[in-house]
Every structure is written in structure tokens, then in C-alpha cells.
DSSP file (Angstrom, degrees, kcal/mol; ACC not computed):
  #  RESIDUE AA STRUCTURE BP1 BP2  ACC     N-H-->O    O-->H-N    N-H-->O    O-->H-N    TCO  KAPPA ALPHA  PHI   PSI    X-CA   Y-CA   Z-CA
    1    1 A X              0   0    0      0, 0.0     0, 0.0     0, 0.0     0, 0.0   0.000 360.0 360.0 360.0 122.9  100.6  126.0   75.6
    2    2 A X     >  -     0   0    0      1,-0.1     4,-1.1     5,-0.0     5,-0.0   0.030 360.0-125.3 -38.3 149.6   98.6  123.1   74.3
    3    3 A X  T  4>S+     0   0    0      1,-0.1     5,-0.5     2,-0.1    -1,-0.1   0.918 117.4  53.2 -66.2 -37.4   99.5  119.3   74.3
    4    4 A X  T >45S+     0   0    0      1,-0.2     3,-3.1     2,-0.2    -1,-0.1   0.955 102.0  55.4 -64.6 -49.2   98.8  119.3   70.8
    5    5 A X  T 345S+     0   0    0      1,-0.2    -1,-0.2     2,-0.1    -2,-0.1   0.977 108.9  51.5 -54.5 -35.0  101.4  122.4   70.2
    6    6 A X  T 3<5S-     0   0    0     -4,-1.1    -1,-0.2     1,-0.1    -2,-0.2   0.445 113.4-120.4 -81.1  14.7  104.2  120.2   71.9
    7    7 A X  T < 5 +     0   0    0     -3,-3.1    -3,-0.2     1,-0.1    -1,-0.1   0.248  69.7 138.2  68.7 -14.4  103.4  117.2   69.6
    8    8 A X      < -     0   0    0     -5,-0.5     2,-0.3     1,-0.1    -1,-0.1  -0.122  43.7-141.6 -44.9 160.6  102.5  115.0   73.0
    9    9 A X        -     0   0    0     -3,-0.1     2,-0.5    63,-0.1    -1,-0.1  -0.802   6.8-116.2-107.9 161.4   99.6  112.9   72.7
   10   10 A X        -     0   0    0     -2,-0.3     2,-0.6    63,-0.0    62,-0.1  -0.912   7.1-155.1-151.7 156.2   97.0  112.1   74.8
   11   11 A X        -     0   0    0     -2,-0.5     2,-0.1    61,-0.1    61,-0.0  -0.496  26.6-175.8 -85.3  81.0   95.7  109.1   76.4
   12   12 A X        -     0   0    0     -2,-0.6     2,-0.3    60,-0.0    -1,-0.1  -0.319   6.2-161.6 -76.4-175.6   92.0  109.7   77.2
   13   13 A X        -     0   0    0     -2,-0.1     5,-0.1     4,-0.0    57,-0.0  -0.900  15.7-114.0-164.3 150.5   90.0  107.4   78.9
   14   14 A X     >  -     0   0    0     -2,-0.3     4,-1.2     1,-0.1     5,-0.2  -0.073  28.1-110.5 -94.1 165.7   86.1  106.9   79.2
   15   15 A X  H  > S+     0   0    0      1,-0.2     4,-1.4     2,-0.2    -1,-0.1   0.862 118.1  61.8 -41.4 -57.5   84.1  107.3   82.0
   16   16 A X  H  > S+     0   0    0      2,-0.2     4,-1.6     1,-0.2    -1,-0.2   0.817 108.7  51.9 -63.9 -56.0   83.2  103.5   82.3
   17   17 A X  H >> S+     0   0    0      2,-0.2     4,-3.5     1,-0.2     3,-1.4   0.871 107.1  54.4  10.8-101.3   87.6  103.1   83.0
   18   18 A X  H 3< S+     0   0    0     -4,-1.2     5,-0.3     1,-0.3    -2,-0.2   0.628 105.9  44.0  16.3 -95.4   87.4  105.3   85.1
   19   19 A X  H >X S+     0   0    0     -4,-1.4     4,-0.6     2,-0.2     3,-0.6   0.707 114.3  50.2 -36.6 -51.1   84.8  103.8   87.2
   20   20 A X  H <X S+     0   0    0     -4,-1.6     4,-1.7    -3,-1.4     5,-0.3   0.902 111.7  45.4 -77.8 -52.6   86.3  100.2   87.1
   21   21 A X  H 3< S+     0   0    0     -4,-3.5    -1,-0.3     1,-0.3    -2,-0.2   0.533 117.7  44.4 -74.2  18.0   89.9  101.2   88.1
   22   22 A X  H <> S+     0   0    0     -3,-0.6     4,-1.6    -5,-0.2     5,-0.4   0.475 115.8  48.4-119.8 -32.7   88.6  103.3   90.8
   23   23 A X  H >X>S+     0   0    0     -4,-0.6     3,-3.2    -5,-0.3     4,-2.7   0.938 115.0  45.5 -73.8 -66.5   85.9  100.2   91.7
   24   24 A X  H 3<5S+     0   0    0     -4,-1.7     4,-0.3     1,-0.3    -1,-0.3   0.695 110.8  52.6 -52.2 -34.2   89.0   97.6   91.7
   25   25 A X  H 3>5S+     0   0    0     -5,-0.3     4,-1.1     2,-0.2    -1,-0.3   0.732 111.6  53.4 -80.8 -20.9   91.2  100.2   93.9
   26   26 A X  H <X5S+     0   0    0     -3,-3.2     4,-2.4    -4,-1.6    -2,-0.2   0.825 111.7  38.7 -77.5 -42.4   88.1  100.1   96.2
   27   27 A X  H  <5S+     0   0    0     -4,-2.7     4,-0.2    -5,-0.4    -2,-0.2   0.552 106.1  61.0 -91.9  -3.6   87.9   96.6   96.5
   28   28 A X  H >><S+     0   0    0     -5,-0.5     4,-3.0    -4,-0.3     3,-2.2   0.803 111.2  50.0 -85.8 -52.2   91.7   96.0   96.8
   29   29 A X  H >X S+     0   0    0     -4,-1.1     4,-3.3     1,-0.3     3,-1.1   0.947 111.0  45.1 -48.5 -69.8   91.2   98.3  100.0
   30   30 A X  H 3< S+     0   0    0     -4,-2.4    -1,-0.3     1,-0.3    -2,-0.2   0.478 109.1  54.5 -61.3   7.9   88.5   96.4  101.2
   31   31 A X  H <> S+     0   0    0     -3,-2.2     4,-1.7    -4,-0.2    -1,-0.3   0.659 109.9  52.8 -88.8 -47.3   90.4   92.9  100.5
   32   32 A X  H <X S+     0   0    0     -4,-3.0     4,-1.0    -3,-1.1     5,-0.3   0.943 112.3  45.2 -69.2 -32.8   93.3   94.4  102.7
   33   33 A X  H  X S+     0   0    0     -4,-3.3     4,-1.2    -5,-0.5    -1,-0.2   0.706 107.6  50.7 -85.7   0.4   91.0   95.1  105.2
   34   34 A X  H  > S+     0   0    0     -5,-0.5     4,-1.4     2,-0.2    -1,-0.2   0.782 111.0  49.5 -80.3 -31.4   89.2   92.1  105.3
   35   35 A X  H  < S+     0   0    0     -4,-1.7    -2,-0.2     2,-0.2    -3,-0.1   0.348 113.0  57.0 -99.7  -3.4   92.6   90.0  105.6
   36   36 A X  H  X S+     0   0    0     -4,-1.0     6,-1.4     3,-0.2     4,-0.9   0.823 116.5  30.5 -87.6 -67.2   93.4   92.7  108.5
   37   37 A X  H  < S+     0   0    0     -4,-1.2    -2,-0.2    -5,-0.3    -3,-0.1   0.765 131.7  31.6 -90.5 -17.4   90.5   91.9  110.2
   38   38 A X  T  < S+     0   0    0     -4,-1.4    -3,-0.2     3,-0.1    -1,-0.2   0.822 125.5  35.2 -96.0 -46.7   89.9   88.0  109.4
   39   39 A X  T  4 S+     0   0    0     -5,-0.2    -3,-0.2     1,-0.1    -2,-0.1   0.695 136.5  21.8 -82.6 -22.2   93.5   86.6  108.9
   40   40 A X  S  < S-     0   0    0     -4,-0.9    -3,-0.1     2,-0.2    -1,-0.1   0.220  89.8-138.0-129.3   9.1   95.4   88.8  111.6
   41   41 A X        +     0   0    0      1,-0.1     2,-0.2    -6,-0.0    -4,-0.2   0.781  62.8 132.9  29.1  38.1   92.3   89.7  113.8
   42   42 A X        +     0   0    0     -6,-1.4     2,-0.2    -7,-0.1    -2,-0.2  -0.696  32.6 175.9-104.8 173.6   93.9   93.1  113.8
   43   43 A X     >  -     0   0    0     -2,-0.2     4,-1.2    -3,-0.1     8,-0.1  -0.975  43.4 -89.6-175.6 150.3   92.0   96.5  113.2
   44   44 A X  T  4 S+     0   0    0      1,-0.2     4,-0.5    -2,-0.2     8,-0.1   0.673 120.8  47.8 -27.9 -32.6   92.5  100.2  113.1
   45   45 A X  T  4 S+     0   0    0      2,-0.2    -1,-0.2     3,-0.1     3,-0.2   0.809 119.0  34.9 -97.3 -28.9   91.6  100.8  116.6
   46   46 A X  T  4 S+     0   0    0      1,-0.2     2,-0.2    -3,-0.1    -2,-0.2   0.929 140.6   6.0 -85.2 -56.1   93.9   97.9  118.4
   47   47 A X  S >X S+     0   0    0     -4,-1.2     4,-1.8     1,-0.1     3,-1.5  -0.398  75.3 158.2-129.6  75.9   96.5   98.0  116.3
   48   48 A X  H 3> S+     0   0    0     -4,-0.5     4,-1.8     1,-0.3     5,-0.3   0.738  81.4  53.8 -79.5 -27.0   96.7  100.9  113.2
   49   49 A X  H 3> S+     0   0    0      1,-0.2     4,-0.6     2,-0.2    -1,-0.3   0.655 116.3  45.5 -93.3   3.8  100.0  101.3  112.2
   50   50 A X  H <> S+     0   0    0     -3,-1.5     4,-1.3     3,-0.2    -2,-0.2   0.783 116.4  45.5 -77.4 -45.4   99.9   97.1  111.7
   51   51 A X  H  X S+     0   0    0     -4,-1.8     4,-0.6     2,-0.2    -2,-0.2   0.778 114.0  47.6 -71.7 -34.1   96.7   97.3  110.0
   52   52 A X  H  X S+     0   0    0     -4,-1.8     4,-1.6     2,-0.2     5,-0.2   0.737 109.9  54.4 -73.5 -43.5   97.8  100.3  107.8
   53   53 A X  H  X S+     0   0    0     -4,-0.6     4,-2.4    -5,-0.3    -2,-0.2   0.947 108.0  46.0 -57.4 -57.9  100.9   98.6  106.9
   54   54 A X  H  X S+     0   0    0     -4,-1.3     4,-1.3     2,-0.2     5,-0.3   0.773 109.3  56.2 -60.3 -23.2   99.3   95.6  105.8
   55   55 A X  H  X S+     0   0    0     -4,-0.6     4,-2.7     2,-0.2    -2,-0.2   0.937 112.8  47.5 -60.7 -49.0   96.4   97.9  103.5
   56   56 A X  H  X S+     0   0    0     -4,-1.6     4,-3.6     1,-0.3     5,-0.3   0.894 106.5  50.5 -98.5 -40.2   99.4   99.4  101.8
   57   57 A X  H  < S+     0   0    0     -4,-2.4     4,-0.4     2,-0.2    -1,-0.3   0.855 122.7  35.1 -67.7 -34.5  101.3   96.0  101.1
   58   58 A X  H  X S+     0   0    0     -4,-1.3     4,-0.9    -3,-0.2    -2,-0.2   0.938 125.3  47.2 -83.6 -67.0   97.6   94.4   99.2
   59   59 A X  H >X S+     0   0    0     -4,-2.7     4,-3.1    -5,-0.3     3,-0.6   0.796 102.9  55.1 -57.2 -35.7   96.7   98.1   97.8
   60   60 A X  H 3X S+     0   0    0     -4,-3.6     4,-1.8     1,-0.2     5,-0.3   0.995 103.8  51.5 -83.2 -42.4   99.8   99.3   96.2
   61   61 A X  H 3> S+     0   0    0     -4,-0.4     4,-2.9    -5,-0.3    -1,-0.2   0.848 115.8  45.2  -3.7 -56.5  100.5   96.4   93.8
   62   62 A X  H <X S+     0   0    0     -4,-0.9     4,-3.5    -3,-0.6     5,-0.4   0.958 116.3  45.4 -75.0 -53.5   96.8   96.9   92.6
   63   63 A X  H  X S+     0   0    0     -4,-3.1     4,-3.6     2,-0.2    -2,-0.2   0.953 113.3  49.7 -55.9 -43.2   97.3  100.8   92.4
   64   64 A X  H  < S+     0   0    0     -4,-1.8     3,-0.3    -5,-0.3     5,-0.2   0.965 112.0  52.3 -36.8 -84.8  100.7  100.5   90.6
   65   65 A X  H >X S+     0   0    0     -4,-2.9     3,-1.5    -5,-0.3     4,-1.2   0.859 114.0  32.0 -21.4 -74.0   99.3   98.1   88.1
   66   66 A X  H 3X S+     0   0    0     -4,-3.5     4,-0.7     1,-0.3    -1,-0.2   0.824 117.0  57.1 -85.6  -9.8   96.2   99.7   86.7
   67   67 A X  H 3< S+     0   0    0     -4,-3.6    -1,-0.3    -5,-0.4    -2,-0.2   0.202 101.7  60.2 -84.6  21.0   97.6  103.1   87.0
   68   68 A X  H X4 S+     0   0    0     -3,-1.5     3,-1.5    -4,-0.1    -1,-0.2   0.523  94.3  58.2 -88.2 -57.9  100.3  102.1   85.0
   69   69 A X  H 3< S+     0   0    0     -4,-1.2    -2,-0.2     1,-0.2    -3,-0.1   0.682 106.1  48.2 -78.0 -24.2   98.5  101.2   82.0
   70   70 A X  T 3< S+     0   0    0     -4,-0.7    -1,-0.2     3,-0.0     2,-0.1   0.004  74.9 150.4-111.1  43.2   96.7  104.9   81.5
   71   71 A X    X   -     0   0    0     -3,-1.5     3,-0.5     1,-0.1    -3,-0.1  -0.555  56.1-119.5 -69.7 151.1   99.8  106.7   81.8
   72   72 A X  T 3  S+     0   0    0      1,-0.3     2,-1.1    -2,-0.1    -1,-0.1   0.998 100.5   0.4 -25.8 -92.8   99.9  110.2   79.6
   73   73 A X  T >  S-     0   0    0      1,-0.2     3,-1.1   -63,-0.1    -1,-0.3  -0.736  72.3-175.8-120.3 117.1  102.7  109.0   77.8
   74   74 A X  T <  S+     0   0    0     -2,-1.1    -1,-0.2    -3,-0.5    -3,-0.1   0.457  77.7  77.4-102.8  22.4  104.3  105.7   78.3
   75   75 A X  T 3  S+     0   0    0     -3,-0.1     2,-0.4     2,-0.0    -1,-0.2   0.556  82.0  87.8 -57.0 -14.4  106.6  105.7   76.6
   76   76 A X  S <  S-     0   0    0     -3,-1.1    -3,-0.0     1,-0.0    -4,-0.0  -0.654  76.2-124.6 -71.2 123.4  108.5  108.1   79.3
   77   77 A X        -     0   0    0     -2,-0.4     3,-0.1     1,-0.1    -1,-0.0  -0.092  15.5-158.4 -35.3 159.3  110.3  106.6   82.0
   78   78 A X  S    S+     0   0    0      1,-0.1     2,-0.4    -4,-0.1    -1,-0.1   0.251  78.7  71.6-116.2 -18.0  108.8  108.2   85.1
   79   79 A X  S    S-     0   0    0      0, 0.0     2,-0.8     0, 0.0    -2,-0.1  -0.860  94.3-119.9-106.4 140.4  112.1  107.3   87.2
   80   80 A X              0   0    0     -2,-0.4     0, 0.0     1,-0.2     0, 0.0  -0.825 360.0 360.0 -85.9  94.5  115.1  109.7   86.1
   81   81 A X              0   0    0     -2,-0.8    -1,-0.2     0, 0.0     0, 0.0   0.537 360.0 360.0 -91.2 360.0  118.1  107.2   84.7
């Protein structure tokens, strides 16, 4: 069954998107890990589950955000109230 038969729409998005929320998700990584290895002179190999903890607190914000903004349909809740 189509999206079109079920009256859903959908939400493309162009290549050049794409590219930019995947470049910004790239560089949010590499921002956590820069502030891992420069601001807390921690790192993957001395201390990973510190350094990994700190990746996830800079990156998911970023991911959350712009993958927010091309949801399929947004008007739909994604959490079941």
C-alpha cells in the first residue's frame, strides 16, 4: 500500500539537506570530541565511558533538533499520550 493510498503525505528532502544535516551531525561529534580532549583532557583510550558520555550530552541536542524538523509527518506525536 502506497503513502498516497493512505492520504499521508510526504516530506521529501533534497540531496543538498541531506548533506548539511549529516555535515552539522558530523561536526557536533567532532565539537564533543574536541571539548573531550581539550576541556577535560580525557579521550577514548584513558577514559571511554567519560568521553562517550560527554559525545552523547553535545550530539544528541544537535541530532534531536534537526531531525526533528524533517519528520514524515509532524503533525504526529512520536511519544504515545
Amino acid at each position: 500500500m502506497s503513502k498516497a493510498s493512505t492520504g499521508n503525505s510526504w516530506h521529501s528532502m533534497s540531496i543538498t539537506q541531506a548533506f548539511f544535516i549529516h555535515l552539522i551531525c558530523g561536526v557536533g561529534l567532532a565539537v564533543g570530541f574536541w571539548v573531550a580532549h581539550n576541556v577535560y583532557s580525557i579521550n577514548l583510550v584513558s577514559h571511554p565511558s567519560h568521553t562517550l558520555r560527554l559525545i552523547l550530552v553535545v550530539e544528541t541536542p544537535i541530532v534531536i533538533l534537526l531531525y526533528s524538523c524533517f519528520r514524515q509527518n509532524p503533525d504526529k506525536c512520536s511519544v504515545p499520550s
